[in-house]
C-alpha positions as CSV (number, residue, x, y, z in Angstrom):
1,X,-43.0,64.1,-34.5
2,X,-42.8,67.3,-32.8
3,X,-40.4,69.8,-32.8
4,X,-39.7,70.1,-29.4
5,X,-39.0,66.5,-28.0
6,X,-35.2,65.5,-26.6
7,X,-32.7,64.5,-29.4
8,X,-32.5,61.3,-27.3
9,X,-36.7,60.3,-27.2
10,X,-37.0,61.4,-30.9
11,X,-34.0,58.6,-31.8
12,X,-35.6,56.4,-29.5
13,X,-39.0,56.9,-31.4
14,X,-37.6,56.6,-34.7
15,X,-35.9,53.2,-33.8
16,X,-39.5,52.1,-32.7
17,X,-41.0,52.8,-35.9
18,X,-38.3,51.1,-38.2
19,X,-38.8,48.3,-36.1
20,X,-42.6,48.2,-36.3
21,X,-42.5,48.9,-39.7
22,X,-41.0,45.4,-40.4
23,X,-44.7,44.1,-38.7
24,X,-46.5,45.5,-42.3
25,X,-49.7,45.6,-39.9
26,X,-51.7,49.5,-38.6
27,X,-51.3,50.4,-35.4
28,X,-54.8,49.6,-34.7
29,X,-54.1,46.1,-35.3
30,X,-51.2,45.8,-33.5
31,X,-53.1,46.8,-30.6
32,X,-55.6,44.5,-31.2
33,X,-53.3,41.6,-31.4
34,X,-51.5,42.9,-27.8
35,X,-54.6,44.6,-25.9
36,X,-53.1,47.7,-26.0
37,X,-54.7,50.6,-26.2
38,X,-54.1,52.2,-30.2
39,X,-53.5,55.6,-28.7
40,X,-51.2,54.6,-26.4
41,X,-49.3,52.9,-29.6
42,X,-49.5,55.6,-31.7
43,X,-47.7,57.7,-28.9
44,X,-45.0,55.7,-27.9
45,X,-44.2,55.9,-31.9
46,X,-44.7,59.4,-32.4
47,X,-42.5,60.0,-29.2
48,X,-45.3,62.0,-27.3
49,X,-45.2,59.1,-24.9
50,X,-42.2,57.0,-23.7
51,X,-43.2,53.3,-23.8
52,X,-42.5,51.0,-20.9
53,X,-39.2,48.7,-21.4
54,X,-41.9,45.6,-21.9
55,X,-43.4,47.0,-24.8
56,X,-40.5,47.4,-26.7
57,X,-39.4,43.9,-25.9
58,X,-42.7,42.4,-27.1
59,X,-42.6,44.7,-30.1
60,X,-38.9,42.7,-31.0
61,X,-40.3,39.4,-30.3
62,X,-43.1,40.1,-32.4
63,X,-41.2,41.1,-35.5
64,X,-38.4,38.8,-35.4
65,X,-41.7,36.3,-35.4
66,X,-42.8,37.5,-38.3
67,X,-39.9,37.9,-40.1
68,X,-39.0,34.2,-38.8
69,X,-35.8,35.0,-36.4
70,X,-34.8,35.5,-33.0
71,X,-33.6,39.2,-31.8
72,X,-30.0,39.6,-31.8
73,X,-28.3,40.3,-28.6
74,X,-27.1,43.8,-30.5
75,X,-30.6,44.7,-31.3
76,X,-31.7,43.8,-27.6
77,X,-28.6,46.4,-26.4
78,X,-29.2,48.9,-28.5
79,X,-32.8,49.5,-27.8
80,X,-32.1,49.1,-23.7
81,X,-29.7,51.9,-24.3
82,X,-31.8,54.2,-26.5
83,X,-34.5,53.6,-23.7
84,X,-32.3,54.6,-21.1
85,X,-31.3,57.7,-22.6
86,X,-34.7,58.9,-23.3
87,X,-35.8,58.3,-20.2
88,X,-32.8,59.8,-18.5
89,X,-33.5,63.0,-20.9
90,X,-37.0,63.4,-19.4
91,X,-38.0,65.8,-16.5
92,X,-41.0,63.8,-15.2
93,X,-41.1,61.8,-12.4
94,X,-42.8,58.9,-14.5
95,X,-39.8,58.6,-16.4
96,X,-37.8,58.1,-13.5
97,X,-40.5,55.7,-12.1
98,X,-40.2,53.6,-15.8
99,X,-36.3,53.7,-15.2
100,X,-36.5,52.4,-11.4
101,X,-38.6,49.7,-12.4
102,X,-37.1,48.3,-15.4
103,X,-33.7,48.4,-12.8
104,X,-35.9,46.8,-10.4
105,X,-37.6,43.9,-13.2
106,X,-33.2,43.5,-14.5
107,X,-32.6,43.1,-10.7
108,X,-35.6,40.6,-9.7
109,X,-34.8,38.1,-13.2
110,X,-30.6,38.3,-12.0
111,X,-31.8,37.4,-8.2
112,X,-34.2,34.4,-10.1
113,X,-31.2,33.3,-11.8
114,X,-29.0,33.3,-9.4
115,X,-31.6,31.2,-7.3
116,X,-31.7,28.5,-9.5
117,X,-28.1,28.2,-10.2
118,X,-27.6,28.1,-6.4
119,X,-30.2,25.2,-6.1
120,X,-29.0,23.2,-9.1
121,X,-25.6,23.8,-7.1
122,X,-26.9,22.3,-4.0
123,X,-28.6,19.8,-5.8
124,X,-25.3,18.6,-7.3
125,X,-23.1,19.2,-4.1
126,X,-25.5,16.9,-2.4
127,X,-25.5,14.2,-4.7
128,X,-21.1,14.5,-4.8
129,X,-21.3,14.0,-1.1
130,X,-24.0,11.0,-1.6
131,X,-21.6,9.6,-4.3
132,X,-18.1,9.8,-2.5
133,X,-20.2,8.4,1.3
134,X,-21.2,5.2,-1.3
135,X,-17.6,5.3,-2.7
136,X,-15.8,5.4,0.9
137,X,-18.1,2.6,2.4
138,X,-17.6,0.5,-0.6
139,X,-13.9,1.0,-0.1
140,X,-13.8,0.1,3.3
141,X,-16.0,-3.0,2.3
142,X,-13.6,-4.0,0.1
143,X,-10.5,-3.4,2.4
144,X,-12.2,-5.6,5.3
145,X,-12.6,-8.4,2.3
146,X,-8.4,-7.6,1.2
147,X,-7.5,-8.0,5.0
148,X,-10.0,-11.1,6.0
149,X,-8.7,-12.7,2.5
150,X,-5.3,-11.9,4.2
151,X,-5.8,-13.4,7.1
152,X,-7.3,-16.3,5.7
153,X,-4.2,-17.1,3.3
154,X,-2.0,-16.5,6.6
155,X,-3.8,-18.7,9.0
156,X,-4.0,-21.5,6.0
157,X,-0.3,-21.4,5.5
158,X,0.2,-21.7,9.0
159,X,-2.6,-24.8,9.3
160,X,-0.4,-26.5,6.9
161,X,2.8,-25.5,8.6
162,X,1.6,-27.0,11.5
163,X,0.1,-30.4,10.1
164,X,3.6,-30.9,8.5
165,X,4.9,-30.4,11.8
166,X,3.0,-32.2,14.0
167,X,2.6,-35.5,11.2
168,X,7.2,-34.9,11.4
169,X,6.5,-34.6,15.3
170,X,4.1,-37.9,15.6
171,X,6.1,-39.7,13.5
172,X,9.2,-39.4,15.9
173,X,6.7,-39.7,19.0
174,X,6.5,-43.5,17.6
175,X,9.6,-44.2,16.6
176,X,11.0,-43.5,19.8
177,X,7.3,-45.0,21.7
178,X,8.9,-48.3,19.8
179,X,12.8,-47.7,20.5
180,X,11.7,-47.4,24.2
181,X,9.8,-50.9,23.7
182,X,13.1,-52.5,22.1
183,X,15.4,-51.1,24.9
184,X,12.9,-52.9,28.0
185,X,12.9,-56.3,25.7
186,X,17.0,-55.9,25.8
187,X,17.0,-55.2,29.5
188,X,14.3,-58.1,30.5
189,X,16.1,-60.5,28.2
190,X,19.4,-59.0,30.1
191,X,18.3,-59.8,33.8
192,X,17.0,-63.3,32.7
193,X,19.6,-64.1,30.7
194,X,23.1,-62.8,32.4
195,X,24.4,-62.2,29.1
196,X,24.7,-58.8,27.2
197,X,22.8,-58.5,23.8
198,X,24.4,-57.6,20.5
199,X,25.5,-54.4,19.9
200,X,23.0,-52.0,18.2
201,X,23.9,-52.2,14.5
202,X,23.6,-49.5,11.6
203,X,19.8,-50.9,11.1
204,X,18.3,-48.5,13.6
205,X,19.6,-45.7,11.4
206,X,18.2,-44.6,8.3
207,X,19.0,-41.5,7.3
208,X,16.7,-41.5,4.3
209,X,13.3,-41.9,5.7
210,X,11.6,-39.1,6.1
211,X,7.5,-39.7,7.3
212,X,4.9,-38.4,4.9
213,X,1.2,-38.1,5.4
214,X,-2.1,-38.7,3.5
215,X,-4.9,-37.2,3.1
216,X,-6.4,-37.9,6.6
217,X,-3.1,-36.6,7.9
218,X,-1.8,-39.7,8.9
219,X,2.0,-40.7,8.9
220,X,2.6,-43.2,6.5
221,X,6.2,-44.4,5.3
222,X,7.4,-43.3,2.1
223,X,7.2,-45.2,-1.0
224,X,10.3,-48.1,-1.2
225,X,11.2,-46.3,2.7
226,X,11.5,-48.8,5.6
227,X,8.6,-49.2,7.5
228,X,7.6,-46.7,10.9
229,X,9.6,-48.6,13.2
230,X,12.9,-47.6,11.8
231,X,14.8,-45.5,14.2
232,X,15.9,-42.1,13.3
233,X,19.7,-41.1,12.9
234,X,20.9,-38.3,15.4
235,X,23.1,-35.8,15.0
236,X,25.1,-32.8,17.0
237,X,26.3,-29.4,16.0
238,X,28.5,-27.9,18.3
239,X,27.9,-30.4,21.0
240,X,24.5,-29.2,23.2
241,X,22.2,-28.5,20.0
242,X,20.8,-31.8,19.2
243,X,19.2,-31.7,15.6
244,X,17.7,-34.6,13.6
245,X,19.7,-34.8,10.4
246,X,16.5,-36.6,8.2
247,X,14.5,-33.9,8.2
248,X,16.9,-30.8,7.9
249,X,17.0,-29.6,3.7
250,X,19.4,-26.1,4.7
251,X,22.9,-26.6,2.6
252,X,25.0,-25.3,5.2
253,X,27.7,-24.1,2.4
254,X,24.9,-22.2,1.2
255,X,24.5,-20.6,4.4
256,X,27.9,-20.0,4.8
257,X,28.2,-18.6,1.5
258,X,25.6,-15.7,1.8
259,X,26.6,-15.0,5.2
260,X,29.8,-12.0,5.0
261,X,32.4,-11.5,7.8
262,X,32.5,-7.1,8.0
263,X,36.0,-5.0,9.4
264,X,36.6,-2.1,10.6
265,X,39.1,0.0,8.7
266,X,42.0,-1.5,11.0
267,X,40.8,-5.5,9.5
268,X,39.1,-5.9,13.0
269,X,36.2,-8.1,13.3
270,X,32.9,-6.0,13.2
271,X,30.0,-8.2,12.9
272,X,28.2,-10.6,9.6
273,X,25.8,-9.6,7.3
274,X,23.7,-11.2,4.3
275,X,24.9,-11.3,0.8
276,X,21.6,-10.1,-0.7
277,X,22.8,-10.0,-4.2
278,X,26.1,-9.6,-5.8
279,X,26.5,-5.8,-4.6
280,X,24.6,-5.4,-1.6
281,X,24.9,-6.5,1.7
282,X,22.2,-6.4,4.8
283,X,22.9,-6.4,8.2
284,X,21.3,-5.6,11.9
285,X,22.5,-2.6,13.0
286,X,22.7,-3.2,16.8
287,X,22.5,0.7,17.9
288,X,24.7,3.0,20.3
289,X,26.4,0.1,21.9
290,X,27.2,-1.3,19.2
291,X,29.9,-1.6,16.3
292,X,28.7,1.1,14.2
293,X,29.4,3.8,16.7
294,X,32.4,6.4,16.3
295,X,34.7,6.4,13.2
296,X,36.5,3.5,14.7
297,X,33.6,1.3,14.2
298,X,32.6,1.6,11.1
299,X,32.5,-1.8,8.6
300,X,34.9,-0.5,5.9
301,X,34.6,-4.0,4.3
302,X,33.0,-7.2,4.1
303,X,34.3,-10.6,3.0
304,X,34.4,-14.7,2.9
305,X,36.8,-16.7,2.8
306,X,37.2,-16.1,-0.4
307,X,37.0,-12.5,-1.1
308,X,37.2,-9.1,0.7
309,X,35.9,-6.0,-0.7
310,X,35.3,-2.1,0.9
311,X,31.6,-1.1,1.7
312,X,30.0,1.9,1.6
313,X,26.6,2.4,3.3
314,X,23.4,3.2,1.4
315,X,20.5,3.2,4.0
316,X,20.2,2.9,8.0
317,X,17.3,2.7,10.1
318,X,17.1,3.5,13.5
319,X,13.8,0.6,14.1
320,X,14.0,-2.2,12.5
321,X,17.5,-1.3,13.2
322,X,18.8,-2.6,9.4
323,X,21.5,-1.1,7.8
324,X,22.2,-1.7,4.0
325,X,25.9,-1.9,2.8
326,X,27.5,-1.4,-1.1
327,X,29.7,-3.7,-2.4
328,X,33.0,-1.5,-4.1
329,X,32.3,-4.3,-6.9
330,X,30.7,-6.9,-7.8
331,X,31.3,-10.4,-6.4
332,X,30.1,-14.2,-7.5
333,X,26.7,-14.9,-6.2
334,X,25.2,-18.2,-5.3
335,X,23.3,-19.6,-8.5
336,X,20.5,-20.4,-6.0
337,X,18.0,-17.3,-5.0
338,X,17.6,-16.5,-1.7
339,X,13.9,-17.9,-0.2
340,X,12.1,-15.9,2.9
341,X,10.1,-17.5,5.3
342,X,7.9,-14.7,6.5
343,X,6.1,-16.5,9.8
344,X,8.1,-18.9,11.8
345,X,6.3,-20.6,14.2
346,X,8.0,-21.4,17.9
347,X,9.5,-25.0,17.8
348,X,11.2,-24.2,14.6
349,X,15.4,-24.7,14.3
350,X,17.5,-22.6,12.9
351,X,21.1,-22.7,11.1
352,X,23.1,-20.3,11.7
353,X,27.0,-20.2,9.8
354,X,28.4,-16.9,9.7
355,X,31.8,-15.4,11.4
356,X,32.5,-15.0,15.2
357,X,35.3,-13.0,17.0
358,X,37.7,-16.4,16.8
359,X,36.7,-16.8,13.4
360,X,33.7,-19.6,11.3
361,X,31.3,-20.7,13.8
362,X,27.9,-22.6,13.1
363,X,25.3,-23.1,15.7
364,X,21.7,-24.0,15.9
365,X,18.9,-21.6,17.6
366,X,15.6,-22.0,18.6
367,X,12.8,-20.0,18.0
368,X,10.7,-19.7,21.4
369,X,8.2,-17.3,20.0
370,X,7.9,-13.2,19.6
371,X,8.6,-9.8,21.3
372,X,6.8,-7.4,19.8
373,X,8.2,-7.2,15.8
374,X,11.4,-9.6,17.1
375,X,11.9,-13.2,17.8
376,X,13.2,-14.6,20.6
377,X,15.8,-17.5,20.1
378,X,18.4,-19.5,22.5
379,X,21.0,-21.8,21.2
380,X,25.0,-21.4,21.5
381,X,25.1,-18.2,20.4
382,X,28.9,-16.3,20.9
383,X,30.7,-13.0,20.8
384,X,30.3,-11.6,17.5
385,X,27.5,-13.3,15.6
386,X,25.6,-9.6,15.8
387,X,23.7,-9.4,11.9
388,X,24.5,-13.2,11.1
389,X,21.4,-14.6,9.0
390,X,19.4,-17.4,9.9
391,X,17.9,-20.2,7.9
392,X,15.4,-22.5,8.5
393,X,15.5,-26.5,7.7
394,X,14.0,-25.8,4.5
395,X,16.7,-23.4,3.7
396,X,14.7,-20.1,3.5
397,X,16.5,-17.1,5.1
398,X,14.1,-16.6,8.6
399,X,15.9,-13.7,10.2
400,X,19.6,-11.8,11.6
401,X,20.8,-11.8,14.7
402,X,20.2,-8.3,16.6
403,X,21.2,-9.0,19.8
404,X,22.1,-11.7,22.5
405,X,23.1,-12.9,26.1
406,X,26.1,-15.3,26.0
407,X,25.3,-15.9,29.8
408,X,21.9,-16.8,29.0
409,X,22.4,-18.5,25.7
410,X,19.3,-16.5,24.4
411,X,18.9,-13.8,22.1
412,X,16.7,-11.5,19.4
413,X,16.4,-12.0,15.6
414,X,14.6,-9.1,13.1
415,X,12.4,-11.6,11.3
416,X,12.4,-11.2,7.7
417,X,9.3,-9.2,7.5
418,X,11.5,-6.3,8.9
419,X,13.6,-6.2,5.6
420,X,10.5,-4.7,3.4
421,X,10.5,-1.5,5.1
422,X,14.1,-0.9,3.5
423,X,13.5,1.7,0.0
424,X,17.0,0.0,-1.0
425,X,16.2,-3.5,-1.6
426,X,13.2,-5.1,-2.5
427,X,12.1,-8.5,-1.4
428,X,10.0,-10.7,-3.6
429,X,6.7,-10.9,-2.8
């Protein structure tokens, strides 16, 4: 090499001939095999000639080929730096030229790269977005089948509601259709006669017989029951409520032992409220106007008649207006659960057996149908049955008293549908 070529072009060069070394091939071969010129290679290794950046890349390829390897990331480095230098140590504007375009090559295979990473990125985004559209719709598929299933199961419990009704209902239609037909043959055999018949007797009341139906849903008689034209037995709660004892399964001891009397701190009467366990009591918190307003008015205990305990307060809602009450300790709880029954239908009774401001009082209500998340009621309803639960004839708890007009002998019941939004208590499902 000669004498007078840049410290940083000779180290280049001699770099480029250890490397080519390792091809055991002349220069004039090597040419051969890569169309270059031999001159041109003989230059670029004597140093009288700074080589391009791609022939010192092809040179690496080729003798990690031949010696049955790949180039190192260290050997790639190296020589991109000894290049650099040399052609930073050069005066000639085709040095600078070799510089800006192996800048220029670095730049154009980045941009490449970053190209296709930014496709396969779009590629993928698209098909996320394409996976969560056919995950959302299959959701919302699946939803519309929860609900319609839903629905389905309500509207079938209320089909069989009402067939048991209206066999109970048609069954009664021709008992009294035929105690109608009995009373005319009295009064015709009366006018002909002069005379006054016997007295009814006990066999027009059977307080056992209860109608069933079969499969068409057609009232038959019981097995061993007397047949349809036995008259029903009527009784009275309270005097204007007229209920038909046969068909009524409530234990009104029951009732009366679930439903609490609460006092103010003073032993005032304050309202009733459910025995939902043996700690916690639920009740219908009737709002501003009602008892829980001021420090007055606050229940400070809750009782039967045969226990009183102090309360303490773990939850209130504003709507459903429920508050949920702590029992100081423990007390004995029915052996028999509670049962819900989530969707009265109008027509339906219900027993009522709870505490009023002169003291036990039992009453039947009505249910005439809804307001909104309420039901409306009427029945005897008096001063102080505010949060008193109600049960239906089958004995499943149906609702609390929220309000009433005595005037009017209606009122408003939470249904027990209300009590699931309390975080307190959970009903069974």
């Amino acid at each position: 090499m000669d004498d007078d070529l840049p410290p940083d072009v000779v180290a280049l060069a001699r770099a480029l001939r250890d490397l080519f070394a390792g091809l055991c091939v002349s220069t004039r071969r090597y040419a051969a095999r890569r169309a270059y010129d031999s001159s041109t290679v003989s230059r670029y290794l004597s140093g009288r000639r700074l080589p391009p950046w791609e022939f010192i890349l092809n040179l690496l390829h080729d003798v990690g080929e031949a010696r049955g390897s790949t180039p190192t990331t260290a050997a790639v480095d190296m020589l991109r730096t000894l290049h650099t230098a040399a052609l930073e140590s050069g005066s000639s504007p085709a040095h600078r030229t070799q510089l800006l375009e192996r800048e220029l090559a670095e730049a154009d295979r980045e941009a490449r790269s970053a190209a296709t990473r930014e496709r396969w990125l779009e590629d993928t985004l698209q098909d996320r977005e394409h996976r969560i559209r056919d995950l959302e719709m299959r959701n919302r598929e699946l939803e519309a089948r929860l609900a319609a299933a839903e629905a389905n199961a309500r509207l079938n419990e209320e089909i069989r509601e009402l067939k048991e009704e209206l066999a109970r209902v048609r069954a009664l239609h021709q008992q009294a259709e035929e105690r109608c037909e009995q009373l005319e043959r009295l009064l015709a055999e009366t006018e002909e006669t002069g005379l006054l018949p016997e007295p009814l007797t006990s066999d027009f009341r059977t307080p056992d017989f209860r109608p069933e139906a079969d499969v068409h849903n057609n009232v038959v008689a019981a097995p061993g029951a007397p047949p349809l034209n036995t008259v029903y037995q009527f009784g009275h709660v309270n005097g204007s409520v007229t209920m038909i004892t046969d068909t009524w399964q409530v234990d009104e001891e029951y009732v009366a032992s679930v439903s609490v009397r609460l006092y103010d701190a003073h032993g005032q009467h304050l309202g009733n409220g459910l025995l939902f366990d043996a700690e916690t009591v639920i009740t219908a918190d009737p709002g501003p106007n009602g008892f829980w307003l001021g420090p007055q008015g606050r229940a400070m205990s809750a009782g039967t008649d045969e226990w009183k305990v102090p309360v303490e307060p773990i939850e209130a809602q504003a709507f459903p207006p429920l508050k949920v009450l702590r029992l100081a300790e423990p007390v004995a709880f029915p052996d028999r659960s509670l049962a819900f029954e989530q969707r009265p239908t109008p027509g339906r009774q219900l027993l009522v057996s709870a505490h009023a401001m002169q003291g036990r009082y039992s009453c039947l209500l009505d249910v005439k149908g809804r307001s909104g998340d309420l039901l409306r009621a009427s029945g005897e309803f008096v001063d102080g049955l505010v949060g008193a639960p109600a049960f239906s004839s089958a004995g499943a708890l149906t609702g609390l008293v929220m309000d009433y007009s005595l005037a009017e002998e209606r009122g408003l019941l939470l249904p027990v549908a209300a009590l699931r939004t309390l975080t307190t208590v959970k009903l069974p499902d």
